[in-house]
C-alpha positions as a printed Julia matrix, in Angstrom:
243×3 Matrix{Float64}:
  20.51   67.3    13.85
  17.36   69.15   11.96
  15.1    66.78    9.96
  11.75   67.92    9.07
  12.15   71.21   11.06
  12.68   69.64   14.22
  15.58   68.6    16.15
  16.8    65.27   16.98
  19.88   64.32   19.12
  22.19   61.86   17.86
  21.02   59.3    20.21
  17.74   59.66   18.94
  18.8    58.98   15.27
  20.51   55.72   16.39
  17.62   54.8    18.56
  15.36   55.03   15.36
  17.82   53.32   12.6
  18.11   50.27   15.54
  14.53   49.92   16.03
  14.17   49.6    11.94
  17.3    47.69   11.82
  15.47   44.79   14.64
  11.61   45.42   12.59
  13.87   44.58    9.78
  15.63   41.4    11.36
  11.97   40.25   12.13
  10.35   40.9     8.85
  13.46   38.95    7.46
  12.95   35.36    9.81
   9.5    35.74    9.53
   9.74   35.38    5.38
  12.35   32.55    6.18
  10.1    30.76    8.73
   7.39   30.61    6.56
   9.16   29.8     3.66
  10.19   26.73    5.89
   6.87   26.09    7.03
   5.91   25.84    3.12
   8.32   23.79    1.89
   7.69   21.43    5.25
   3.99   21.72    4.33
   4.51   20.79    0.98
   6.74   17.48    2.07
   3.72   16.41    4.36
   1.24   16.99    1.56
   3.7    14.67   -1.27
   3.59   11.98    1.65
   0.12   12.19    2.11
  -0.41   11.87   -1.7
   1.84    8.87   -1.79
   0.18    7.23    1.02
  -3.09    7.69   -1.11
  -1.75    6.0    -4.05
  -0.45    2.77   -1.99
  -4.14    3.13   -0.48
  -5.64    3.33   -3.23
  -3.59   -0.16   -4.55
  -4.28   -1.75   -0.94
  -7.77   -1.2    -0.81
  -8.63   -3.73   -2.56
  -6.21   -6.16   -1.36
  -8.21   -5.37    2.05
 -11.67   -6.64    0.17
 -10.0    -9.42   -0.73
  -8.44  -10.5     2.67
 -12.22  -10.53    3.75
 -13.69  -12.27    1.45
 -11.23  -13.97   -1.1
 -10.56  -13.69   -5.38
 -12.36  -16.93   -6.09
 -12.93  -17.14   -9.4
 -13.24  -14.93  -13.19
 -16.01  -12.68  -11.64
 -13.79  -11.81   -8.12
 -10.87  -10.93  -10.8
 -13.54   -8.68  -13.18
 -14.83   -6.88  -10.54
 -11.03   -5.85   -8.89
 -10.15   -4.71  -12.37
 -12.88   -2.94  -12.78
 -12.32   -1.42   -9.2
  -9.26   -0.37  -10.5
  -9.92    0.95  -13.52
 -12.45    3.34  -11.73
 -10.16    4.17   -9.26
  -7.3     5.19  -10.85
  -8.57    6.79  -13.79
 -11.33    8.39  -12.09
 -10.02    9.28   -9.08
 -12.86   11.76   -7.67
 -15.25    8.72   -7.37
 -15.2     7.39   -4.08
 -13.67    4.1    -3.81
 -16.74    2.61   -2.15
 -18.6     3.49   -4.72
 -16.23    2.2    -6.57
 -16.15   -0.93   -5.23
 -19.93   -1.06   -5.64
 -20.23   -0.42   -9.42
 -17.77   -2.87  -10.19
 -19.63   -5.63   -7.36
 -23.3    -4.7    -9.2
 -21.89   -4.69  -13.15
 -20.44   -8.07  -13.1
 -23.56   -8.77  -11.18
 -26.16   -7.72  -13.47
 -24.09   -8.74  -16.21
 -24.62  -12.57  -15.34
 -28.23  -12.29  -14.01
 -29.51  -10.39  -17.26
 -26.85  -12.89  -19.37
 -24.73   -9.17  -21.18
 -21.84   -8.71  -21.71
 -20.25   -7.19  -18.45
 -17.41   -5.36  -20.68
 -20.39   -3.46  -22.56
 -22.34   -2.39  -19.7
 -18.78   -1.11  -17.94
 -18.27    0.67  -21.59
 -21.48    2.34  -22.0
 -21.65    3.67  -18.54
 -17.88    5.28  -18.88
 -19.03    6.94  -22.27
 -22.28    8.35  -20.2
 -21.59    8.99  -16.79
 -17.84    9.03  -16.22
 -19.07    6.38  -13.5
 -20.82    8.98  -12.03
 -24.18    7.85   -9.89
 -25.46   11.02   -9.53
 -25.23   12.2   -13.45
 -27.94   14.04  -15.13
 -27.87   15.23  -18.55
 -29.82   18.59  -20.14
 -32.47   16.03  -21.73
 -33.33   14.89  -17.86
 -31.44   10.86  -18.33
 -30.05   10.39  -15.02
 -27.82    7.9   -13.4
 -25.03    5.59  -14.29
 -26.41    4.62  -17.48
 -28.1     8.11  -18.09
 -31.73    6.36  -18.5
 -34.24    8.29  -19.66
 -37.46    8.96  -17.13
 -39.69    7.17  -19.53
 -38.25    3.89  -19.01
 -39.14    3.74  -15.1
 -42.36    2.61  -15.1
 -41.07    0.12  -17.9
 -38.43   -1.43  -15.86
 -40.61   -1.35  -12.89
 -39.07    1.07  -10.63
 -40.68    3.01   -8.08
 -39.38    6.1    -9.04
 -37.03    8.0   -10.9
 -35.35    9.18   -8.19
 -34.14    4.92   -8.47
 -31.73    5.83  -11.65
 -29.5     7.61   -9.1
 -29.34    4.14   -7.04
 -26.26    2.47   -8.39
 -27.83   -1.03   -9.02
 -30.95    0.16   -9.69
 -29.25    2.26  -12.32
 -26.88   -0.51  -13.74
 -29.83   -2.84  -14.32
 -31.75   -0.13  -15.61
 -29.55    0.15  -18.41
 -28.5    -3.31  -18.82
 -32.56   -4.27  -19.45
 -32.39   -1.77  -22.05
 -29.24   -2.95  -23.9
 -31.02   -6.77  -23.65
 -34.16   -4.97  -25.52
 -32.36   -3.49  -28.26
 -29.84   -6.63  -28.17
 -33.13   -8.62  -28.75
 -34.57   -6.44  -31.21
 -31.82   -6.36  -33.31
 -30.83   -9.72  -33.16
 -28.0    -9.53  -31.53
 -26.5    -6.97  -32.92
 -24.54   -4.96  -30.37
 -23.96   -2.0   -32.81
 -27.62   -1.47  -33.62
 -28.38   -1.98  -30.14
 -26.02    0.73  -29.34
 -27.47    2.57  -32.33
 -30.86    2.49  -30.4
 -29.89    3.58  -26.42
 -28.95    7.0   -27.34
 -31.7     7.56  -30.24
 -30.42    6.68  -33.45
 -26.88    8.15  -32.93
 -24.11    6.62  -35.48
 -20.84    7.7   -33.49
 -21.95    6.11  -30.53
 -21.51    2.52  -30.76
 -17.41    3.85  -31.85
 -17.04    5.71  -28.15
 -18.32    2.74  -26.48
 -16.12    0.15  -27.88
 -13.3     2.04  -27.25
 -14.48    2.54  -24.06
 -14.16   -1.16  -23.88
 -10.86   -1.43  -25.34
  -9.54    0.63  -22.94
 -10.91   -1.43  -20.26
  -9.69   -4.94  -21.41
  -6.09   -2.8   -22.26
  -5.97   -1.81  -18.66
  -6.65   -5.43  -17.51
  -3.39   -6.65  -19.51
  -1.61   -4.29  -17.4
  -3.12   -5.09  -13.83
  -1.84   -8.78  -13.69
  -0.93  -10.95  -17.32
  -1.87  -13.72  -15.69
  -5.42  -12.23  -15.28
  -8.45  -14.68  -17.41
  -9.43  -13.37  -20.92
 -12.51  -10.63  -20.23
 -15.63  -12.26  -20.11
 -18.1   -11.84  -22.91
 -21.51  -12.3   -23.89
 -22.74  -14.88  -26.34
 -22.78  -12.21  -28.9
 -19.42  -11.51  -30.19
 -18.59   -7.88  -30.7
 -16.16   -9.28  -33.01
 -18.91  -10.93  -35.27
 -20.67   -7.55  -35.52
 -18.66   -5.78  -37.61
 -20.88   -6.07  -40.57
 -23.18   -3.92  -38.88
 -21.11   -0.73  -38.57
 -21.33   -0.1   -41.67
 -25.22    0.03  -42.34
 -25.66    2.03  -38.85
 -23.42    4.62  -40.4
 -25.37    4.63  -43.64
 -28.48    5.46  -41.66
């Protein structure tokens, strides 16, 4: 046989066409075996991912085993654990763990409402420590630098330190709380510098929060709250938003 101007014997033909035909065979259970290997891969990976999620529900079961729900705070600070964890999922859960351990915290030393700082610091950070915004507030809270040597911390470097950066913000809420007499929605008015939406995102920051507690456990206390009742400052929405 000619092909190409040269001559092959038969056998030489059928050599050829067999050596495709087994290239061909190989090709074919190589696409199958990794095919396999894919679809096993992706089994291992949905296990893995629901392993995370009953880790992620354990984990603080395992705080609790070592050292006990006790009373309203223990119960605050797991839902706050969990309301970190599963809605923000790329925080760490020791870190977690420690925002919800320093809010509630802070919250009683400094006498605020725990709900509020937990609000404020979603609407700012995302509970991220390490946040830090184009006008240079940094932290949990997103202080500003100017209030460092206020507060007395060291440095600023301290708003990325989760309680330092909790209580950072918490003092300044208690200011403006003060200052306005009590009114949370002034106060709110005042952290971010005279904004009139913002007092709006953090309460339904809040309402979020103390939604998601109805749905960890009914039997769970009410949320604990500050002297000042949010609910008793609705009369002062309405003259932030005139201003």
């Amino acid at each position: 046989m000619k092909l190409n101007g040269r001559n092959y014997s038969l056998g030489t033909i059928l050599f050829i066409l067999f050596i495709i035909l087994i290239l061909a065979v190989v090709i074919f259970n190589l696409i199958f075996l990794c095919q396999k290997q894919n679809a096993k891969t992706l089994q291992e990976l949905t296990k893995i991912k629901k392993e995370l999620v009953v880790a992620r529900k354990n984990y603080w079961m395992l705080e609790v085993k070592m050292n006990g729900i006790k009373d309203k705070d223990d119960l605050l600070r797991r839902d706050m654990f969990m309301y970190i964890d599963q809605k923000y999922q790329m925080i760490p859960r020791i870190v977690a763990l420690a925002i919800a351990k320093d809010t509630v915290a802070i919250a009683k030393k400094e006498h605020i409402s725990p709900e509020l700082i937990f609000g404020v610091m979603e609407v700012e950070s995302s509970f991220n420590p390490m946040a830090k915004s184009s006008k240079k507030a940094r932290g949990l809270m997103q202080v500003m630098p100017e209030w460092v040597s206020k507060l007395g911390l060291s440095s600023q470097t301290d708003l990325y330190d989760i309680y330092s950066g909790i209580y950072a913000g918490a003092k300044i809420l208690q200011i403006y709380i003060i200052k306005n007499n009590g009114s949370i929605s002034k106060a709110l008015y005042d952290y971010v510098n005279k904004d009139s939406l913002y007092p709006g995102k953090v309460y339904e920051a809040m309402g979020r929060f103390v939604a998601f507690r109805s749905t960890v456990d009914n039997s769970n206390p009410s949320p604990i709250t500050s002297k000042t009742s949010i609910s008793n400052d609705k009369e002062n929405k309405d003259e932030i938003k005139s201003k």
